[in-house]
N, C-alpha and C positions, 0 to 999 in steps of 0.2 A: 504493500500500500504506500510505502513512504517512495519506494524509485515512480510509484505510478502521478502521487501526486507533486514530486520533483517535476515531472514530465510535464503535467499539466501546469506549473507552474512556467516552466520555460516557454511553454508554449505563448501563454499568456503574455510573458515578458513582451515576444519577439510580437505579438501582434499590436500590444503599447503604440506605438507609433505610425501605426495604418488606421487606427481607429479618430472618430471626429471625437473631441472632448466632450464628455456631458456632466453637467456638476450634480455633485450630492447633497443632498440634502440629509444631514445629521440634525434636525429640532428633534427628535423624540431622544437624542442621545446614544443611540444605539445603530449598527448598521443590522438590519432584519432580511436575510436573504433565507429563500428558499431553491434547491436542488432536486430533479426529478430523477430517477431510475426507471427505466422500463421493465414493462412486465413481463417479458423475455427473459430475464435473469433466472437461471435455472433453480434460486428459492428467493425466498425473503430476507434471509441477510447478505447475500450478495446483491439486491435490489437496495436495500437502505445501504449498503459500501458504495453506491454505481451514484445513489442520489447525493450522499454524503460530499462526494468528489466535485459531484457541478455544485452542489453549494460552494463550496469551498473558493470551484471556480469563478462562479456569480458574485461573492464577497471580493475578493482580490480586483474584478471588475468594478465594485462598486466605491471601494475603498480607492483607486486613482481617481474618483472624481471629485474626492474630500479638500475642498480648501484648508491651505493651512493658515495663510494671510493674505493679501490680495493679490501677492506675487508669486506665489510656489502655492503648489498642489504634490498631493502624497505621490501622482505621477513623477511629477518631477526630482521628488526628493529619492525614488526608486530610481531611475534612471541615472543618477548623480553621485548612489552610496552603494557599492555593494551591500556594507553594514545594514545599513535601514532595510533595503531587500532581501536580506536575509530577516531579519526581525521582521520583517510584513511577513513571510514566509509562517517564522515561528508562532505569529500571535495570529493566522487565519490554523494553522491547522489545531489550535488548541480552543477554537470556539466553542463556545457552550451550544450544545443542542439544544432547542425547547420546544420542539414539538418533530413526531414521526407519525406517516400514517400513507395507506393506500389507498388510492382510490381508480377507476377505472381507466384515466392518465397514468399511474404508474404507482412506484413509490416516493413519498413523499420527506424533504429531511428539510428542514428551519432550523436555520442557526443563527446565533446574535453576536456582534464584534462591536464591544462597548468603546467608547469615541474618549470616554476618561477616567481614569482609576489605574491599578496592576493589570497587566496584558495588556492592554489598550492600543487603539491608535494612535493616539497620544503618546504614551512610552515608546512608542515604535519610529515616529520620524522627529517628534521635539528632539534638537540640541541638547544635550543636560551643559549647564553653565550652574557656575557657584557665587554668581555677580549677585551685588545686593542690587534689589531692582531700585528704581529713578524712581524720585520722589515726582509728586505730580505737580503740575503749573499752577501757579498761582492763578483764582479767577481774576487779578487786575491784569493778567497777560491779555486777556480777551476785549473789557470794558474799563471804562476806567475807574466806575465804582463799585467794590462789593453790592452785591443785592440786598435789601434784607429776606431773613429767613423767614420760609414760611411751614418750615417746618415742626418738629424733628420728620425727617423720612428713612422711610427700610430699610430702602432700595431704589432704585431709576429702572424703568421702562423706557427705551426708545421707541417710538413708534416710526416703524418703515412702514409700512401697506402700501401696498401699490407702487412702490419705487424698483422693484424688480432685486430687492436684496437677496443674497446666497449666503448661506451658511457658511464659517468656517471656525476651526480652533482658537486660533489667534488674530481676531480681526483688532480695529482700532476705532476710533471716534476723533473725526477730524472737525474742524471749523472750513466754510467756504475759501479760508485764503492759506487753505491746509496745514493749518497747525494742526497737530499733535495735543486732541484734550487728554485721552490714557488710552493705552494700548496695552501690549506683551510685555515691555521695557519696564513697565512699574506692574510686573508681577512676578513671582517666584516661578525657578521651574517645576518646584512641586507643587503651587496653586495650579500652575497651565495643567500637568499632567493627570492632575490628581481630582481635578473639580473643576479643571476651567474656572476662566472670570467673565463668563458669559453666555446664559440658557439663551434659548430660544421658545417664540411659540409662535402661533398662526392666528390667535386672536389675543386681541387687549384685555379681554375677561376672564379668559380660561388660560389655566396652563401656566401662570406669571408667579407661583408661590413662591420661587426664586428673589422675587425682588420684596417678598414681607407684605404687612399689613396696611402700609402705609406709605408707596412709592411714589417718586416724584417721575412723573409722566413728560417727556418730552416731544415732540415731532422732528423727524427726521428732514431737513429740507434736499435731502438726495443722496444715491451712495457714490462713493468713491470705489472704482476699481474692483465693483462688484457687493464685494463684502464689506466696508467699510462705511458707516454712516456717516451724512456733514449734518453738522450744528449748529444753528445760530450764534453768535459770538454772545450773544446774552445767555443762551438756554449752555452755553459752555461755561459760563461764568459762574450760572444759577447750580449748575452739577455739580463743579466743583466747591462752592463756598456751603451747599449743603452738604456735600461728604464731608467738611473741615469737624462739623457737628457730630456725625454719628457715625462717618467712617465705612460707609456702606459700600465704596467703591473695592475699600483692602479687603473686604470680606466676599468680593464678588455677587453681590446680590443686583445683578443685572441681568435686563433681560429685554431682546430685540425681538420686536411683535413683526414677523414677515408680511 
């Protein structure tokens, strides 16, 4: 099984580069693929080994479309490291199964390749660095006066809808004249790998517990580069001088509504 899925992994490799890019979408945190066997396999557990394997194959496809920041994708970072392609390697064929079953298409194998934690995607192409991460800008970098608070808040919600935002690991939150509000820079590489500094969800209502009871809601006025949201030079000024408060940004309680 292991020279078979070597095999299929090579294979994969060499087609990387014939294929058009399609990005992934990581909001539920997890990459959720399923692998078919047919029903030609002379039993059932050589039919769940057959499905097992296109999973495996279908995760490794679906894992190069993962952004990692608005510039490298896990594609790129495989074609760039033998290392990491070896570790992409190690952390698709250790995927957790959770769910097996047949039906009159075949047999059927689901398996999940979590985006953060031990094994991960994350462990697999983040840098590990031992840099204390950058402190964050000051809101008078943006405006020239502090806001007042209208807080305490949880957390921040960006709102993207409709701006065509992509998921990725390490995105950022820029201003229109591309400043840097916080990014990867002002985080640990155990916050990136281990919890990210950054859920997602598909609606403003559901899905946002990441950013607490009490979040400060911004509007996105466009993305940058795909994955990265621009902010008003106020609503940059307003995030930052309410994190000085409760610190919601170092604890990652953020969260971009697609």
């Amino acid at each position: 099984m292991k020279k078979v899925f070597s095999l299929i992994i090579a294979m994969a490799m060499m087609l990387m580069g014939c294929t058009a890019f399609a990005a992934t979408d990581i909001t539920d945190g997890v990459l959720r693929v399923e692998g078919v066997g047919a029903l030609q396999n002379p039993n059932a557990a050589s039919g769940y080994r057959a499905a097992k394997m296109d999973a495996m194959r279908n995760a490794l496809e679906e894992a190069q479309g993962v952004y990692i920041d608005s510039e490298t994708t896990v594609r790129d970072s495989i074609m760039a490291s033998d290392v990491i392609k070896t570790r992409i390697n190690g952390m698709i064929k250790g995927a957790k199964v959770v769910q097996k079953y047949q039906d009159a298409d075949g047999y059927h194998v689901v398996i999940e390749v979590p985006v953060h934690g031990a094994q991960s995607l994350a462990a697999a192409v983040m840098p590990a660095t031992a840099s204390v991460p950058a402190p964050l800008p000051e809101a008078t970098t943006f405006v020239p006066e502090i806001p007042a608070s209208t807080g305490p808040y949880t957390g921040l919600i960006v709102d993207c809808t409709g701006l065509g935002l992509e998921t990725a690991m390490a995105p950022g939150v820029f201003t229109p004249d591309h400043q840097l509000v916080y990014g990867k820079a002002n985080y640990s590489y155990d916050q990136i790998v281990n919890k990210g500094y950054v859920g997602y969800s598909r609606s403003i209502y559901n899905g946002v517990s990441r950013a607490g009871s009490n979040p400060l809601i911004v509007r996105a006025q466009s993305v940058q580069g795909f994955v990265n949201p621009v902010v008003s030079a106020a609503d940059a000024a307003k995030i930052l001088s309410e994190n000085q408060i409760t610190g919601f940004l170092g604890q990652g309680n953020v969260v971009f509504v697609k």
